[in-house]
C-alpha positions as CSV (number, residue, x, y, z in Angstrom):
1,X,38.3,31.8,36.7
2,X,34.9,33.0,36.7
3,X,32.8,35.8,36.3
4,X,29.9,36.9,38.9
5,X,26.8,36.9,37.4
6,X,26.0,40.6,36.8
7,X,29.9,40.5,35.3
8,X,28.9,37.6,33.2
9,X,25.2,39.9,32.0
10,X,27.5,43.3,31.1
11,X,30.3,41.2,28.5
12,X,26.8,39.7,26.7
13,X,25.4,43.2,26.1
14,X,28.4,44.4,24.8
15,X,28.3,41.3,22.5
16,X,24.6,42.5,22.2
17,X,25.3,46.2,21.4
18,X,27.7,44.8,18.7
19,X,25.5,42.9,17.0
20,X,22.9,45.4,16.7
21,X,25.4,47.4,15.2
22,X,26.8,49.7,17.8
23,X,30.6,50.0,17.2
24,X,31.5,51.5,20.4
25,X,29.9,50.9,23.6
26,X,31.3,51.6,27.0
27,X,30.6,49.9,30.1
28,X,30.0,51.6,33.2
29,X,30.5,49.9,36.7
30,X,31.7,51.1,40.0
31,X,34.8,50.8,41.6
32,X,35.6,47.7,43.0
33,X,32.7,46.2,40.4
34,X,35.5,44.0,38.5
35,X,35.6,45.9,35.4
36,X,39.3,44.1,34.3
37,X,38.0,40.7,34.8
38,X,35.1,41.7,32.6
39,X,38.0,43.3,30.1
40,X,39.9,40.0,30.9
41,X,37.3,37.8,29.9
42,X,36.6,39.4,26.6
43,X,40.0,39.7,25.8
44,X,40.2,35.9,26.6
45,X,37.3,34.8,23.5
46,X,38.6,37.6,21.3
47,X,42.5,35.8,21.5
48,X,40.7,32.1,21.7
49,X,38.9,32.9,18.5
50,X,42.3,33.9,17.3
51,X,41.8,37.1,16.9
52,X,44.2,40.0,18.2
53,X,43.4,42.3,20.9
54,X,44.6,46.0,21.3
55,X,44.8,47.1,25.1
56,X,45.0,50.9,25.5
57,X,46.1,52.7,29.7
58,X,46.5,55.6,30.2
59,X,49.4,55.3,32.7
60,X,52.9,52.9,32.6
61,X,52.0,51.8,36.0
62,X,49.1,49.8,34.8
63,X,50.5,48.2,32.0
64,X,52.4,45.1,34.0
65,X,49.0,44.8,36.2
66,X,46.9,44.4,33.5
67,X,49.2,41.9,31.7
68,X,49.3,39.8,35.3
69,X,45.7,39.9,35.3
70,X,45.2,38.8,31.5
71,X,47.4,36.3,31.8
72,X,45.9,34.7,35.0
73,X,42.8,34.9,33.4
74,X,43.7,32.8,30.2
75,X,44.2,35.7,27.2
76,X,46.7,34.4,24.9
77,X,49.1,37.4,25.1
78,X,50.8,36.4,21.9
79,X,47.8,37.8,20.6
80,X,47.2,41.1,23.0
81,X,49.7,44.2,22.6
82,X,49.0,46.0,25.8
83,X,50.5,49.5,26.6
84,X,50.3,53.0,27.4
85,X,48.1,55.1,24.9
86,X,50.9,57.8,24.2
87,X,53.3,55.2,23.3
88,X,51.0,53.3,20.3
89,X,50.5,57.0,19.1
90,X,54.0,57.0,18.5
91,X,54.5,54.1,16.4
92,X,50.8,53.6,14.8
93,X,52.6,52.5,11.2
94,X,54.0,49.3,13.4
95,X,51.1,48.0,15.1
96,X,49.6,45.1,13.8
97,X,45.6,45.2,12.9
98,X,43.3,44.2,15.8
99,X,40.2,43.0,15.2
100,X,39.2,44.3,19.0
101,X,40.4,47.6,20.8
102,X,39.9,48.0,24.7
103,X,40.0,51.1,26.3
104,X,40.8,51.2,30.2
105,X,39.9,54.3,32.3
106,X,37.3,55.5,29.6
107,X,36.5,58.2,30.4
108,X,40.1,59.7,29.0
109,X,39.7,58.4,25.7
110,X,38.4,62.3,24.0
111,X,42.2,63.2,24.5
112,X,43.6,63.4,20.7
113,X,46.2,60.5,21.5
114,X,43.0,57.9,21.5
115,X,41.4,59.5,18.5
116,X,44.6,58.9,16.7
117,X,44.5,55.4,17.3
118,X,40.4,55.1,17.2
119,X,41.0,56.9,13.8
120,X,44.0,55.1,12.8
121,X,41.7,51.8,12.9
122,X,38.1,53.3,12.1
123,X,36.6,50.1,11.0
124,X,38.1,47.8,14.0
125,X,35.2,47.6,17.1
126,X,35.6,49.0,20.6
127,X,34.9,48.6,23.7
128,X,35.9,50.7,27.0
129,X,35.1,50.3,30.7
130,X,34.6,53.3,33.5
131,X,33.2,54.0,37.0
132,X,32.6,58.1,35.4
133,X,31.9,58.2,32.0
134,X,31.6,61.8,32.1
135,X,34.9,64.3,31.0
136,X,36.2,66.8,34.2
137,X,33.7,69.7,32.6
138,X,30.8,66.8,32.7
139,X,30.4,66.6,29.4
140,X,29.4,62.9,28.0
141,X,31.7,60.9,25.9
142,X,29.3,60.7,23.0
143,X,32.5,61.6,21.1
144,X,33.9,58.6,21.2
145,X,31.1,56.2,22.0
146,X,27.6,55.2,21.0
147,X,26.3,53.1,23.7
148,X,26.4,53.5,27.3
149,X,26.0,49.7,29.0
150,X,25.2,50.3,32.6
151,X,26.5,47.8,35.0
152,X,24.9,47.5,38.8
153,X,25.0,50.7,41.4
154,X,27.8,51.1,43.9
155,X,24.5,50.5,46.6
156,X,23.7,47.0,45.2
157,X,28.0,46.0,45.0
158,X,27.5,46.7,49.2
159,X,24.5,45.3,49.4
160,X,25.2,42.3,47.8
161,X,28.9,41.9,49.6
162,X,30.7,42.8,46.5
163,X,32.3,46.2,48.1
164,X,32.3,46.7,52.0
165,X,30.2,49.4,54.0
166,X,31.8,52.7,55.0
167,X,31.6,55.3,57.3
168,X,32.0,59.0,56.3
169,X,33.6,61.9,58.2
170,X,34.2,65.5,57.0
171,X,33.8,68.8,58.1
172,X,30.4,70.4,58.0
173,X,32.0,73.0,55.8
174,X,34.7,73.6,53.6
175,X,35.3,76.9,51.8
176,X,37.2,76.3,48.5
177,X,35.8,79.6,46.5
178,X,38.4,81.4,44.7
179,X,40.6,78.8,44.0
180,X,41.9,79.1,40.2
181,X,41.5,75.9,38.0
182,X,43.4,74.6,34.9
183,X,41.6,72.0,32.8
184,X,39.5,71.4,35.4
185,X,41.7,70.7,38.1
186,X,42.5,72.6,41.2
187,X,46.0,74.5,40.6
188,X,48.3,72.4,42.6
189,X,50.1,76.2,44.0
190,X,46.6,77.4,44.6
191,X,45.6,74.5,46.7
192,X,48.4,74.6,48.6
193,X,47.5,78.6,49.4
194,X,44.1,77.6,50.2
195,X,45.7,74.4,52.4
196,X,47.4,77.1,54.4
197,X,44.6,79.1,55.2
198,X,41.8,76.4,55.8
199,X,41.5,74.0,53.2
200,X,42.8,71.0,55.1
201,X,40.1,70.9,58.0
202,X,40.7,69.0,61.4
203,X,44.0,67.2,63.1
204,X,45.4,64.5,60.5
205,X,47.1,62.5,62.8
206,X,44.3,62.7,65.7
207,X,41.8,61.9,63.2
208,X,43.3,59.0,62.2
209,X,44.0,57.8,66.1
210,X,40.4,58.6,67.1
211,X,39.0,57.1,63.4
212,X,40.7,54.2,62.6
213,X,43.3,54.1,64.7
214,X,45.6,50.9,63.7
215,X,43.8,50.2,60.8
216,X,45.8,50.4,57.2
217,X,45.4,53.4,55.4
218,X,45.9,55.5,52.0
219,X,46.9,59.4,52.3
220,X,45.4,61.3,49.3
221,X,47.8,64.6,49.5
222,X,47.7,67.9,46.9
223,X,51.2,67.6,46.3
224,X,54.9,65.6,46.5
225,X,55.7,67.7,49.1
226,X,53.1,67.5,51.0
227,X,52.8,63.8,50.7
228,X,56.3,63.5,52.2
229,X,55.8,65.7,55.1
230,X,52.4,64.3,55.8
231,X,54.4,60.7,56.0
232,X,57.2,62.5,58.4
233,X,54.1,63.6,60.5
234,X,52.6,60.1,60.6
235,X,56.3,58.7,61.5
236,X,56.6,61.6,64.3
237,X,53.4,60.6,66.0
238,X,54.5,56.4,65.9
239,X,52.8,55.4,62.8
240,X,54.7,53.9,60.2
241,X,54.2,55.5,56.8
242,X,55.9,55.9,53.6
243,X,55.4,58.0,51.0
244,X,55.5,57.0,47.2
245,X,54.9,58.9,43.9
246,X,55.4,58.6,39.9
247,X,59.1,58.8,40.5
248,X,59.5,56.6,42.8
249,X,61.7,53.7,41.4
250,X,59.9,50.4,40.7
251,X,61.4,48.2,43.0
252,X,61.7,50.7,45.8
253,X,57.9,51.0,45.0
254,X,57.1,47.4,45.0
255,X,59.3,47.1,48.7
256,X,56.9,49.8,50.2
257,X,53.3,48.4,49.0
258,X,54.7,44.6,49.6
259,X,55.5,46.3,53.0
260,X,52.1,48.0,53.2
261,X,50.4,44.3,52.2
262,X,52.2,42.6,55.4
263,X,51.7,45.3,57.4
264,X,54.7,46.6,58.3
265,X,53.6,50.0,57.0
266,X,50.5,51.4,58.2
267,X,50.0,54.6,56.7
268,X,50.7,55.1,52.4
269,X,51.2,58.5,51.3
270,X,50.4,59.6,47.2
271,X,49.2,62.4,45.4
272,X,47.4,60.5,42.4
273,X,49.2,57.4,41.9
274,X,46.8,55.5,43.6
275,X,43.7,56.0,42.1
276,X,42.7,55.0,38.5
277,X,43.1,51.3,38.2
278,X,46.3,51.1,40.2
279,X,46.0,48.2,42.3
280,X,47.3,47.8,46.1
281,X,46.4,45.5,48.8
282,X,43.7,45.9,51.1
283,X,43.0,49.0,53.5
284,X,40.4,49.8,55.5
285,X,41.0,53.6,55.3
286,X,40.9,56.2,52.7
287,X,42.1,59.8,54.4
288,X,41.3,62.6,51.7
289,X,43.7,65.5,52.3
290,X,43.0,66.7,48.0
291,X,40.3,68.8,47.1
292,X,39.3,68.1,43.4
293,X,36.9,69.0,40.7
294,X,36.7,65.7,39.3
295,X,34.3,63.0,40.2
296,X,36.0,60.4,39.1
297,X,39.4,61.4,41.1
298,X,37.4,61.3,44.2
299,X,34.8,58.4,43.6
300,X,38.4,56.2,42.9
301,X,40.3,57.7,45.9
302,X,37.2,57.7,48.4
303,X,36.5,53.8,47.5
304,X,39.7,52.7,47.7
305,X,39.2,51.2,51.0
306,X,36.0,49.8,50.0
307,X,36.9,46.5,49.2
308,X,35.2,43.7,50.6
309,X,36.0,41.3,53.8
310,X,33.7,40.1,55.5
311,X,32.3,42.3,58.8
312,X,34.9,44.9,57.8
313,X,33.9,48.4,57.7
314,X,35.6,51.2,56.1
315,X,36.4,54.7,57.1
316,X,36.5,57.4,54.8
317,X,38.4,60.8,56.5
318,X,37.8,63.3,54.2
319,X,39.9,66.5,55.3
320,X,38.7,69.0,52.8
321,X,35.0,68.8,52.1
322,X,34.9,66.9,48.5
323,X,31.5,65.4,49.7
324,X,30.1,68.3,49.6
325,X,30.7,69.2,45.6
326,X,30.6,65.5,44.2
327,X,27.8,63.9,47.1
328,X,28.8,60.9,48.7
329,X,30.8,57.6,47.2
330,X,27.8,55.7,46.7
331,X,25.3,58.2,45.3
332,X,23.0,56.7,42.6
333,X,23.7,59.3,39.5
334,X,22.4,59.8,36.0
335,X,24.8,58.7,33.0
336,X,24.3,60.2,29.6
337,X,26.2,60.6,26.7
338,X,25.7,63.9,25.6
339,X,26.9,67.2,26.3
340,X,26.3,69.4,29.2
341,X,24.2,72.8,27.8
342,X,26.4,75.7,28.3
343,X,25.5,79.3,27.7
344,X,27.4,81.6,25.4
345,X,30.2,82.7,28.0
346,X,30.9,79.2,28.9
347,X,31.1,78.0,25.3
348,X,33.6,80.9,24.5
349,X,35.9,79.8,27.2
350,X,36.2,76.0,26.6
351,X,37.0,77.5,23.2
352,X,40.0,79.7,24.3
353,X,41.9,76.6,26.0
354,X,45.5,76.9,25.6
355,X,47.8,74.7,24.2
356,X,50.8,73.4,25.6
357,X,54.5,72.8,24.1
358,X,56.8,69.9,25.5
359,X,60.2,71.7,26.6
360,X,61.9,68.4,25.9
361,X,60.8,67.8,22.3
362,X,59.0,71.1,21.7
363,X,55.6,69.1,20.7
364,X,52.1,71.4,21.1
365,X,49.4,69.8,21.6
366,X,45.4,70.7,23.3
367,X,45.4,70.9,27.0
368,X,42.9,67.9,26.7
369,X,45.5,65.7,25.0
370,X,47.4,66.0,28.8
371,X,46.6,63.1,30.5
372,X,49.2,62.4,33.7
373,X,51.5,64.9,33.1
374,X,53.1,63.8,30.2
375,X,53.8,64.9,27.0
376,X,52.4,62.5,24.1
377,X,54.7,62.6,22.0
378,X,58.1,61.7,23.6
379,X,56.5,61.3,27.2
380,X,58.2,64.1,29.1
381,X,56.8,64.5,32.8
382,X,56.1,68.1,33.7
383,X,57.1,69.1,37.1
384,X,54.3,70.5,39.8
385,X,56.0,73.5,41.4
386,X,55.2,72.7,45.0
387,X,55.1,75.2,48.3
388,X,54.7,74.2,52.2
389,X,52.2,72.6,53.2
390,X,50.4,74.5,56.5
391,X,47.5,72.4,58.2
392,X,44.3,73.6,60.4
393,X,43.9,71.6,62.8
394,X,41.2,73.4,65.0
395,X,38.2,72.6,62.8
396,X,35.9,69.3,64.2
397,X,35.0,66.5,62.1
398,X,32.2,64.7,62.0
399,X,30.2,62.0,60.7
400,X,28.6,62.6,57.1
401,X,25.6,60.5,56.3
402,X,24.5,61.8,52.2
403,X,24.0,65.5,53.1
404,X,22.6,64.6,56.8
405,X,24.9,65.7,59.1
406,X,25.2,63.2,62.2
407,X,25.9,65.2,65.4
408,X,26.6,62.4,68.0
409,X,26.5,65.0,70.7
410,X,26.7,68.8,70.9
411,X,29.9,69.3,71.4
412,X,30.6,68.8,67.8
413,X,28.0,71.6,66.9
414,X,30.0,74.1,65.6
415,X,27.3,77.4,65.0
416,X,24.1,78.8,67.0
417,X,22.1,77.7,64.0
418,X,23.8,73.8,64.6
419,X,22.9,74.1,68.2
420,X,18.9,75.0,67.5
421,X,19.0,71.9,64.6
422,X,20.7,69.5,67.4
423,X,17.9,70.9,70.1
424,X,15.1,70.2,67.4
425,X,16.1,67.0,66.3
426,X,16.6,65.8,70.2
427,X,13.3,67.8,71.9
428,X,15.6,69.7,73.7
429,X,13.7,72.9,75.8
430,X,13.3,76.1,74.3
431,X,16.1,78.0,75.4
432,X,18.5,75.4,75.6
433,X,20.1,76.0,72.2
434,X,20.5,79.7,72.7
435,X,22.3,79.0,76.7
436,X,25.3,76.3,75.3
437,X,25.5,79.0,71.8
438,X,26.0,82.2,74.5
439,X,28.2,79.6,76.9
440,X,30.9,78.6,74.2
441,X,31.2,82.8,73.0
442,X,29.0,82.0,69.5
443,X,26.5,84.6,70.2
444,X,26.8,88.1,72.0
């Protein structure tokens, strides 16, 4: 197997970086970039040199895919302990001295169960890859690394017919003020409130028929619940769908995506199992029914369906406005590793974080030490209390280009001031504008 060329450039300035004496650089490359090939490949010289490899995720889903990958791509495995993060915490005094550390899914490596491990081993190098190296309050991971190596933009990956094109739909507005946060997330009960009221925008199931009707598609929902109902509500309207979650058993799991490969599922249903690293077979449709805080949740859920065949084009249906806070998938953005500058009433609140206690093994640990749910030390999911899921299906969608809103016709304007921007933009009379706003009741 073989590396692309810009692959190939990124794993020789990490080699780079180290010699110059760096100890911990991170590289950064965009979903659907190839970033475990380029992990692949280094951990294939570091085991061919005889050397072992340490393989750190974040989530026991990953761990098989990554070893399926390694071992395709030539690592000698006898040399590569791979596994989740919270389980080498455990049993530190067992593992055997690497002389290389790999961190996937960088960008959660400031959580105390990686220190442990990074501090455990503080003269062994590292090296960790990410789409996002930012944390969910945008802070830089300078904690943890010392080098940022910056791989090619999500524009040049299309461009170049690495990742395919997309289109973009969303509502032209979507209201999620007041909504209560905890570590950065969007409280799954208060989402679910705000869901209710108006945070799921536009028909789901119309969407989809008028969208990308017949093409294969992953369901982004805010909870299990919701998930499920939103699969029922596929199912109802003739579109096969399943719905699959953290729970789910393994081989029940593996039936449905090996269905949703073949085709005989359409439509896959999650909350956040399919996002970070988590690999399924092609789609050609991401529908985003989730708001969230963090970048990285969306830039992995919105590309999903970005991966590249040739002519195809993806959709992106994005329910509940999360263009609109993060910009779209493709946006060229600034990396850095420092910290965000925060005034006094910020830095006083990031200080009063609580901490959490397991109720299985009564461990406490920093709310930034949570990563999936789980409790580090003995691994203990924590249940999301969950409420019905209400949907509006009134509001219009319609196609997003960056922050340019594409009306295709005026029936999707939605306000007098749309009406006078459509007129403007078309050379429409004077008048016009103010005759369809006082036609459809938007004006006295």
């Amino acid at each position: 197997m073989k590396l692309r060329p810009y692959q190939s450039e990124l794993v020789e300035q990490v080699r780079t970086a180290w010699r110059e004496g760096y100890k911990a650089p991170c590289i950064v490359l965009g979903c659907g970039g190839g970033k475990s090939c380029i992990v692949a490949e280094i951990a294939r010289r570091t085991t061919w040199n005889g050397k072992r490899v340490l393989f750190l995720v974040h989530r026991k889903e990953l761990v098989d895919q990554i070893f399926r990958t390694f071992v395709r791509w030539g690592v000698l495995m006898d040399l590569c302990d791979i596994g989740m993060v919270q389980t080498f915490t455990r049993r530190l005094k067992k593992l055997r001295k690497p002389a290389l550390i790999i961190t996937d899914e960088n960008h959660h490596s400031l959580a105390q169960s990686y220190k442990r491990i990074y501090e455990h081993f503080p003269d062994v190098p590292r090296v960790g890859v990410t789409a996002t190296p930012i944390r969910l309050n945008g802070d830089g991971l300078g904690d943890v690394n010392d080098k940022l190596i910056i791989g090619v933009s999500t524009k040049w990956l299309i461009d170049n017919h690495c990742l395919a094109p997309y289109d973009y739909y969303a509502p032209d507005i979507a209201d999620l003020t007041g909504l209560h946060t905890k570590m950065g997330e969007y409280v799954t009960s208060d989402i679910e409130k705000a869901m209710i009221k108006k945070a799921v925008f536009g028909d789901v199931i119309r969407y989809y028929k008028q969208l990308a009707n017949g093409k294969k598609a992953i369901c982004y929902c805010s909870s299990i619940n919701h998930s499920e109902k939103t699969a029922e509500a596929f199912c109802n309207a003739g579109i096969a769908a399943k719905h699959i979650d953290g729970s789910t058993p393994k081989a029940e799991r593996d039936k449905i995506i090996a269905d949703f490969r073949n085709g005989d599922i359409t439509i896959l249903c999650n909350v956040d199992l399919i996002s970070e690293g988590f690999d399924v077979p092609n789609c050609e449709c991401a529908i985003l029914l989730r708001p969230t805080h963090s970048l990285t949740l969306f830039i992995q859920q919105s590309m999903r369906c970005m991966r590249f065949r040739p002519n195809k084009k993806a959709v992106i249906i994005d329910h509940v406005g999360n263009y609109a806070r993060h910009g779209m998938p493709d946006d060229d953005r600034e990396w850095s590793l420092e910290k965000k500058q925060r005034n006094k009433v910020q830095q006083e609140k990031e200080q009063s974080k609580k901490v959490i206690q397991c109720p299985e093994c009564f461990y406490t640990f920093s709310t930034e030490d949570f990563v999936s749910r789980r409790c580090p030390h003995c691994g203990y999911v924590f249940p999301v209390k969950e409420r019905k899921i209400e949907v509006e299906e009134t509001t219009e969608l319609i196609k997003v280009t960056g922050f340019k809103l594409d009306y295709t016709g005026p029936e999707q304007c939605q306000s007098y001031g749309e009406l006078l921007e459509y007129a403007e933009k078309h050379g429409y009379k004077k008048g016009w504008a103010y005759y369809q706003a006082k036609k459809r009741g938007m004006i006295a």
